[in-house]
N, CA, C and O atoms as a GROMACS GRO file, in nm:
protein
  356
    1UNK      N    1   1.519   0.553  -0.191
    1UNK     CA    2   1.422   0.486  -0.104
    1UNK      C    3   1.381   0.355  -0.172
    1UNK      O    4   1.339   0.366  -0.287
    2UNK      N    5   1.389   0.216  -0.111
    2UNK     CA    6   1.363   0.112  -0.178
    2UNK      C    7   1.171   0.098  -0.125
    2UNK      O    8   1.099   0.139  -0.035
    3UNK      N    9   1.164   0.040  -0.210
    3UNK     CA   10   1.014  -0.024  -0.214
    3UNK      C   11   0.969  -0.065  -0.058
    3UNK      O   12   0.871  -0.004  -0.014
    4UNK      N   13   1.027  -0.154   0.020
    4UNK     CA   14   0.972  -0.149   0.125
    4UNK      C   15   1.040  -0.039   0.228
    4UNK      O   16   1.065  -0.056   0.347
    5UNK      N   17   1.063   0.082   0.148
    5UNK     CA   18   1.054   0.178   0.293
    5UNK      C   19   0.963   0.280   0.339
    5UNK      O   20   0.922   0.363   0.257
    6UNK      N   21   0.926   0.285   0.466
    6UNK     CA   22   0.778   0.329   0.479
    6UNK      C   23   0.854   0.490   0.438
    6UNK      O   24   0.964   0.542   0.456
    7UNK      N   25   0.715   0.530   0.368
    7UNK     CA   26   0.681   0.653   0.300
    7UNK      C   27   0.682   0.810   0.325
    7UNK      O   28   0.683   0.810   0.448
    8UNK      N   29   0.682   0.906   0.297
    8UNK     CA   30   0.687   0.997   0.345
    8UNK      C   31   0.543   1.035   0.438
    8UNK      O   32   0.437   0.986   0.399
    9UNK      N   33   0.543   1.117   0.550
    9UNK     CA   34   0.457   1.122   0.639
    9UNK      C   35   0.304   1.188   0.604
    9UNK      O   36   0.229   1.219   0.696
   10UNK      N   37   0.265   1.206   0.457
   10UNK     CA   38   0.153   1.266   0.344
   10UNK      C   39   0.109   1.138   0.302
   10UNK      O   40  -0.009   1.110   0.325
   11UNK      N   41   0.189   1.045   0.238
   11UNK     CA   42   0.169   0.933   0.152
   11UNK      C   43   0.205   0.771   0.191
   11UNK      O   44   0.292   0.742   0.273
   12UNK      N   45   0.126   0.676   0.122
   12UNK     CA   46   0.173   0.523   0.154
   12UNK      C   47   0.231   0.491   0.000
   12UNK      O   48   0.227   0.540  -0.113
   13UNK      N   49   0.310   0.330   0.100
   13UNK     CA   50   0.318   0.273  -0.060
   13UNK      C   51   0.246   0.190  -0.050
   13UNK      O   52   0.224   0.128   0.054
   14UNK      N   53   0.167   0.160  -0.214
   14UNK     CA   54   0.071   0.067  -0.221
   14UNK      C   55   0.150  -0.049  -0.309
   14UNK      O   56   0.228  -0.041  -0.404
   15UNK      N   57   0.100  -0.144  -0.245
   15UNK     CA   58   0.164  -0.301  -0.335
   15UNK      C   59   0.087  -0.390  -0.430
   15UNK      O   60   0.054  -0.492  -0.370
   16UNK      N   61   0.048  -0.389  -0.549
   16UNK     CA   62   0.031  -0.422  -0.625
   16UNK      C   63  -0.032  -0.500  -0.733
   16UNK      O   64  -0.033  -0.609  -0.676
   17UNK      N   65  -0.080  -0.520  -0.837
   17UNK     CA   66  -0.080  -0.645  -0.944
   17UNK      C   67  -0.151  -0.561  -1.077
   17UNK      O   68  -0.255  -0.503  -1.044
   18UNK      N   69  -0.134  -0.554  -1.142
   18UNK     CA   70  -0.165  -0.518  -1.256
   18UNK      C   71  -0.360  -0.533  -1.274
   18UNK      O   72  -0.441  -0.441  -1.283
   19UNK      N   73  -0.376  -0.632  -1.276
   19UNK     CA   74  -0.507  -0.720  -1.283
   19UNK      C   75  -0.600  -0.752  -1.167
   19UNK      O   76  -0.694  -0.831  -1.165
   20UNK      N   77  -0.539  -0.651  -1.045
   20UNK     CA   78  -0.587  -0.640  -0.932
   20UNK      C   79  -0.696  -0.561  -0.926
   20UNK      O   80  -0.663  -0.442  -0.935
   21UNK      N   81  -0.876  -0.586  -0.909
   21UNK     CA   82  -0.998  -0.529  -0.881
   21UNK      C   83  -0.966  -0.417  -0.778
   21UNK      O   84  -0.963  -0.296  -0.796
   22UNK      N   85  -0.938  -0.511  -0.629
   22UNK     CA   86  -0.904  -0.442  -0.516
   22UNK      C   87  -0.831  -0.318  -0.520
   22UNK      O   88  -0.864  -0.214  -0.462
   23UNK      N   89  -0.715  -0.337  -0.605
   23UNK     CA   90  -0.602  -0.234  -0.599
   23UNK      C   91  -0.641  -0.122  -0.696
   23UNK      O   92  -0.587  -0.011  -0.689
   24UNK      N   93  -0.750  -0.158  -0.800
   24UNK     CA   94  -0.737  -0.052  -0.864
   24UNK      C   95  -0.876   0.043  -0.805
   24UNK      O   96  -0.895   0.150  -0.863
   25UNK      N   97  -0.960   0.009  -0.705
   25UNK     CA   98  -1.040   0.063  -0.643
   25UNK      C   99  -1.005   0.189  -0.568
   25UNK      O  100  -1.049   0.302  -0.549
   26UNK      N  101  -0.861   0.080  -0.522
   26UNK     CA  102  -0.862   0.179  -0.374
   26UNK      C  103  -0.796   0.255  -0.440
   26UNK      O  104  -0.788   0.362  -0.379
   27UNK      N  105  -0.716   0.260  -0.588
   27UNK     CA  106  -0.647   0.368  -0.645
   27UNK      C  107  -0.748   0.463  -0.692
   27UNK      O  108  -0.730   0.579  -0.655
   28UNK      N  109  -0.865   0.437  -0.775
   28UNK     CA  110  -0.948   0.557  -0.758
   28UNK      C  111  -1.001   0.637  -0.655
   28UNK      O  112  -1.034   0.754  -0.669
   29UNK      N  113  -1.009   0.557  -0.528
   29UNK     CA  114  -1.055   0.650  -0.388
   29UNK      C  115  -0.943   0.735  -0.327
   29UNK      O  116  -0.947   0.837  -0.258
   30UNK      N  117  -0.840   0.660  -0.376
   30UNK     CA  118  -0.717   0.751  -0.309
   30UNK      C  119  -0.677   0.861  -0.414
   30UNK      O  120  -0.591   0.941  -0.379
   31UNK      N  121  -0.715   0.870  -0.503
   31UNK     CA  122  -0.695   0.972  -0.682
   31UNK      C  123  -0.817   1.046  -0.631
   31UNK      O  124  -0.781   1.158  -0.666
   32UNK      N  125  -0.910   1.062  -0.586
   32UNK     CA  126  -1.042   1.141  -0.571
   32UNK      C  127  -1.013   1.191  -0.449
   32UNK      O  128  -1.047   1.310  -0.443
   33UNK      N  129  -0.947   1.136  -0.317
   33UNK     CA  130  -0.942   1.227  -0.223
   33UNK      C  131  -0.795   1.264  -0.209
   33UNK      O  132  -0.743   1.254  -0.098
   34UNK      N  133  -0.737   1.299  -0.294
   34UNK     CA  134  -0.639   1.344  -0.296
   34UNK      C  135  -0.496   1.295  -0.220
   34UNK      O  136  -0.403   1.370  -0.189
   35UNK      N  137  -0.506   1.144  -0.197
   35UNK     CA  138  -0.393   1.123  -0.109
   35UNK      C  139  -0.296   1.028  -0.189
   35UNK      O  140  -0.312   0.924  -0.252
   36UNK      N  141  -0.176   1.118  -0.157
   36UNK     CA  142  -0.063   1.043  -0.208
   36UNK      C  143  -0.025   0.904  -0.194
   36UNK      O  144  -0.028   0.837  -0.090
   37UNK      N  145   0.015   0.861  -0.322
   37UNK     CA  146   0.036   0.695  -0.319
   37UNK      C  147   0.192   0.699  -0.367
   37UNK      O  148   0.245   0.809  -0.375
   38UNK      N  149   0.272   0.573  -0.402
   38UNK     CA  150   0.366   0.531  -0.460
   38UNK      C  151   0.290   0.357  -0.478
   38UNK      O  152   0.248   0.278  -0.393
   39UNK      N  153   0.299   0.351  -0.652
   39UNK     CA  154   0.257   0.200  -0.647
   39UNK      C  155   0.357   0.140  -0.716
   39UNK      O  156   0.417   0.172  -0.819
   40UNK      N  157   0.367   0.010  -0.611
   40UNK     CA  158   0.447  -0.106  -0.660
   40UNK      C  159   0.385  -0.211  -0.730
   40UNK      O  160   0.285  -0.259  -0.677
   41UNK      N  161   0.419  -0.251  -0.824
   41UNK     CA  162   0.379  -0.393  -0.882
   41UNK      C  163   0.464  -0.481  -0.818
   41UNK      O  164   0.585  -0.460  -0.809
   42UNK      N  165   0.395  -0.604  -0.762
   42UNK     CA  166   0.493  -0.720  -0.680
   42UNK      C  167   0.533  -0.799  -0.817
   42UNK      O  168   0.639  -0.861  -0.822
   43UNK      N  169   0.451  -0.795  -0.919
   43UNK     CA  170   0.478  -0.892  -1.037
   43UNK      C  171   0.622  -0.878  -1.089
   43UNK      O  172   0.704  -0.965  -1.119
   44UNK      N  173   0.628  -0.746  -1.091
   44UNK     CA  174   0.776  -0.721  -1.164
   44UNK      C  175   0.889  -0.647  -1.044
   44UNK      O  176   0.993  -0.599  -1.089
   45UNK      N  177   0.864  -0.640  -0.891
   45UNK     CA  178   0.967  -0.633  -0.821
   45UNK      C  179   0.971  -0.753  -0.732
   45UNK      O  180   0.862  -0.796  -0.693
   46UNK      N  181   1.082  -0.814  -0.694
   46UNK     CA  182   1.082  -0.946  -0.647
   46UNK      C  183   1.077  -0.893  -0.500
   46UNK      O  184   1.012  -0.942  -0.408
   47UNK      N  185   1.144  -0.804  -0.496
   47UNK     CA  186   1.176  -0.732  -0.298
   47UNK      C  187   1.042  -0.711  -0.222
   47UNK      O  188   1.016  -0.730  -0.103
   48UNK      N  189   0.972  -0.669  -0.316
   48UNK     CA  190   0.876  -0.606  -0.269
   48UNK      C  191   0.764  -0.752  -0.259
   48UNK      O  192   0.696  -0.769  -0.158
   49UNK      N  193   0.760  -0.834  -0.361
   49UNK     CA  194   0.683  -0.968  -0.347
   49UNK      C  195   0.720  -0.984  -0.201
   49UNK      O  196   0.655  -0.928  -0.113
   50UNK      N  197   0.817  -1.054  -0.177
   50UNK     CA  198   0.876  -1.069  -0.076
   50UNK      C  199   0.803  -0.992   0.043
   50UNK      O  200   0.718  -1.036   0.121
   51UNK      N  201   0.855  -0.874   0.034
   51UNK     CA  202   0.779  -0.838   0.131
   51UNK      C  203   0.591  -0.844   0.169
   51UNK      O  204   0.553  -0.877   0.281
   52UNK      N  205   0.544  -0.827   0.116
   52UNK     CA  206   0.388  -0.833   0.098
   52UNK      C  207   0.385  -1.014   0.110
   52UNK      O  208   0.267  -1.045   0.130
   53UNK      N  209   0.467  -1.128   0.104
   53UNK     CA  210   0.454  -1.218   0.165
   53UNK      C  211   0.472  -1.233   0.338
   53UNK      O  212   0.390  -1.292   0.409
   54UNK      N  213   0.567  -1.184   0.375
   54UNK     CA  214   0.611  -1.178   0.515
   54UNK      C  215   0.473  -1.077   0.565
   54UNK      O  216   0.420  -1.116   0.668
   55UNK      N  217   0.421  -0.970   0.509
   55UNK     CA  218   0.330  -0.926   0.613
   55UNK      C  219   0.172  -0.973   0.555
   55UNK      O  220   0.064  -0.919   0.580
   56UNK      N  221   0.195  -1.073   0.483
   56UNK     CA  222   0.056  -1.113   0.492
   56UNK      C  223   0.067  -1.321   0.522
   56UNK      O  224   0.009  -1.402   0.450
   57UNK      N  225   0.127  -1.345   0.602
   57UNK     CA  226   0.163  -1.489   0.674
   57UNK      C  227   0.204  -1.600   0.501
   57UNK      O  228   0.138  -1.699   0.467
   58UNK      N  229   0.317  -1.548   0.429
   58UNK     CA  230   0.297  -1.610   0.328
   58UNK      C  231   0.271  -1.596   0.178
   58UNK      O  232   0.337  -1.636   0.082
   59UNK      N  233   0.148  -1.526   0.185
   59UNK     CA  234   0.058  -1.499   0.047
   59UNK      C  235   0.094  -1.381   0.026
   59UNK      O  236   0.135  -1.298   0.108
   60UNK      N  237   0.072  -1.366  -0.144
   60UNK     CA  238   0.126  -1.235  -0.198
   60UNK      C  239  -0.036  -1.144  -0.252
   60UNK      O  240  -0.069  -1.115  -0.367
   61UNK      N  241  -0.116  -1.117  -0.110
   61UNK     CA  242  -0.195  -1.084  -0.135
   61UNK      C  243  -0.247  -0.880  -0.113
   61UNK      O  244  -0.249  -0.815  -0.008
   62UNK      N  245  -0.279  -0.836  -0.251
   62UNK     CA  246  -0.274  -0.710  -0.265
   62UNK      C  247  -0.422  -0.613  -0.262
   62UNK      O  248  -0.517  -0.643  -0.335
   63UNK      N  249  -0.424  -0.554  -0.215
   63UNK     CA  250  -0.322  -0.435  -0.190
   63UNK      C  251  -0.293  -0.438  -0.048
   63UNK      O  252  -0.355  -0.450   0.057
   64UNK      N  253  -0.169  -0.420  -0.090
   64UNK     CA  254  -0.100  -0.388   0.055
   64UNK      C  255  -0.017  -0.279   0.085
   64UNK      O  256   0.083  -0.242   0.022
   65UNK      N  257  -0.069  -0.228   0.189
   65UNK     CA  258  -0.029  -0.066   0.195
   65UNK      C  259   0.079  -0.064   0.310
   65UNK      O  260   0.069  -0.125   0.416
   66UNK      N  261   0.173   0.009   0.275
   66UNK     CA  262   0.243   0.031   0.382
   66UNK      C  263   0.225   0.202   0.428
   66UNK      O  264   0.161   0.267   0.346
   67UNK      N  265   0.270   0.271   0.540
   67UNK     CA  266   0.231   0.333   0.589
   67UNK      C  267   0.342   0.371   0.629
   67UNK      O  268   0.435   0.292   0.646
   68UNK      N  269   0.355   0.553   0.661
   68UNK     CA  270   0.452   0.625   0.721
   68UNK      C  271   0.514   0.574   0.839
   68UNK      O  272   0.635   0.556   0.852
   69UNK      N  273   0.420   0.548   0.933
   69UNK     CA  274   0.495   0.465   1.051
   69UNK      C  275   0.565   0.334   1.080
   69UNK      O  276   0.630   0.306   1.181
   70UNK      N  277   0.530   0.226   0.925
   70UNK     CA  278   0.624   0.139   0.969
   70UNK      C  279   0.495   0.056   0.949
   70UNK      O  280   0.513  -0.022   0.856
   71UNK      N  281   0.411   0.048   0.986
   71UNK     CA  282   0.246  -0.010   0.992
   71UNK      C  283   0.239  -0.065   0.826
   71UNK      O  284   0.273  -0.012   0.720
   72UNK      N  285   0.169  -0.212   0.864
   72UNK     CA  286   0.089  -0.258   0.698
   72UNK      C  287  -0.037  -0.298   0.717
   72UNK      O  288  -0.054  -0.374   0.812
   73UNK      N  289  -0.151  -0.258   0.638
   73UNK     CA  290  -0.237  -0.324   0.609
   73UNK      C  291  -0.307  -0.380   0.513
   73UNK      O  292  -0.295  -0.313   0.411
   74UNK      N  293  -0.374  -0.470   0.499
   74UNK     CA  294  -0.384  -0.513   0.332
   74UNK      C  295  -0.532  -0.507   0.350
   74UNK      O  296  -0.596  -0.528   0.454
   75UNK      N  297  -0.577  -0.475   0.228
   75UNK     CA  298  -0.713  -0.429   0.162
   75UNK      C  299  -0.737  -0.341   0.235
   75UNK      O  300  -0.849  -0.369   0.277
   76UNK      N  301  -0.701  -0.232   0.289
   76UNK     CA  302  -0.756  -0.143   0.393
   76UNK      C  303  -0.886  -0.060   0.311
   76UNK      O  304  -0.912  -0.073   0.192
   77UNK      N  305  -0.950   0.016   0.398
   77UNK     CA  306  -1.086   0.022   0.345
   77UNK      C  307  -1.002   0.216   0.314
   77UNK      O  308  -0.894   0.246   0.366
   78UNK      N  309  -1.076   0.310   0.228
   78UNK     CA  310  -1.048   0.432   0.236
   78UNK      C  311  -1.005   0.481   0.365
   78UNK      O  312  -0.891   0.523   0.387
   79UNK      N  313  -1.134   0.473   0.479
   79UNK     CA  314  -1.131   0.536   0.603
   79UNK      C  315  -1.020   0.490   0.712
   79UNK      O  316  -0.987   0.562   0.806
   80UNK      N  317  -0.963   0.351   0.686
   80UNK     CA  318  -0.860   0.294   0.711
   80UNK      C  319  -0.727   0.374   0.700
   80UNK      O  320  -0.645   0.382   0.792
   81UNK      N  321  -0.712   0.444   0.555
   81UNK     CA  322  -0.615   0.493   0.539
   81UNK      C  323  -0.632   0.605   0.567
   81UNK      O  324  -0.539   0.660   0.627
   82UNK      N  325  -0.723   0.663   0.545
   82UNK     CA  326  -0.749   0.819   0.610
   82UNK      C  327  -0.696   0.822   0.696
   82UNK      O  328  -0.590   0.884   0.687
   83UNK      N  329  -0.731   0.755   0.844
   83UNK     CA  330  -0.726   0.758   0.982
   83UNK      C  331  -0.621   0.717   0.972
   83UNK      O  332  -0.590   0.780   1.074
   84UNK      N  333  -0.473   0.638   0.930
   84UNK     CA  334  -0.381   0.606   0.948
   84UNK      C  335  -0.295   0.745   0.884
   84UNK      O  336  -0.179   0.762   0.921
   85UNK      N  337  -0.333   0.803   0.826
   85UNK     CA  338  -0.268   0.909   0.778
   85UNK      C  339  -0.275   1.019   0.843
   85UNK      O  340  -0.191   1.105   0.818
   86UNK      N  341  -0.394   1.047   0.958
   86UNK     CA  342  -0.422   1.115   1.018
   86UNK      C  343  -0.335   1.174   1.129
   86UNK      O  344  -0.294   1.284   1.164
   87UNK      N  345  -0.326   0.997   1.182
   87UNK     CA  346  -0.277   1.004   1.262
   87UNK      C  347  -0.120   1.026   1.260
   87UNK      O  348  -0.058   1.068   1.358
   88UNK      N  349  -0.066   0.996   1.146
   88UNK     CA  350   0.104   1.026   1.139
   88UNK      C  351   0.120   1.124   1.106
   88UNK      O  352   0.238   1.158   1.095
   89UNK      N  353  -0.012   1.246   1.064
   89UNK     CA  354   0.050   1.370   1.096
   89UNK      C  355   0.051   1.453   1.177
   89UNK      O  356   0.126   1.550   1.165
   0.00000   0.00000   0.00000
């Protein structure tokens, strides 16, 4: 499974930066309620930069979640992902 392929129907992939506030937030909310992640660093995969440019008009701005269905959203809030997870199962 490469980096941009949407995820198994439990879990997202999350996109990245080492030094990212945002990203490491939503990694503790998603570590406390128990929902599966896969994290990419865009720093050190170029495919995946790439991608997280095309779905954010350009900018390589993180976190950006991709989602079982094919769906991205970036900075999504917890309840965001809840309900997107909800719904793909």
């Amino acid at each position: 499974m490469s980096a941009t392929t949407p995820p198994p129907a439990d879990t997202i992939t999350m996109f990245s930066t080492t030094w990212c506030g945002y990203c490491r937030r939503l990694k503790t909310l998603l570590d406390r309620e128990g929902i599966g992640y896969t994290e990419v660093n865009i720093e050190t995969d170029p495919e995946s930069a790439t991608f997280v440019e095309q779905a954010n008009g350009g900018n390589q701005t993180v976190p950006t979640v991709l989602f079982p269905d094919g769906t991205v959203a970036t900075n999504p809030s917890l309840d965001e992902v809840k309900a997107r997870l909800g719904a793909a199962a």
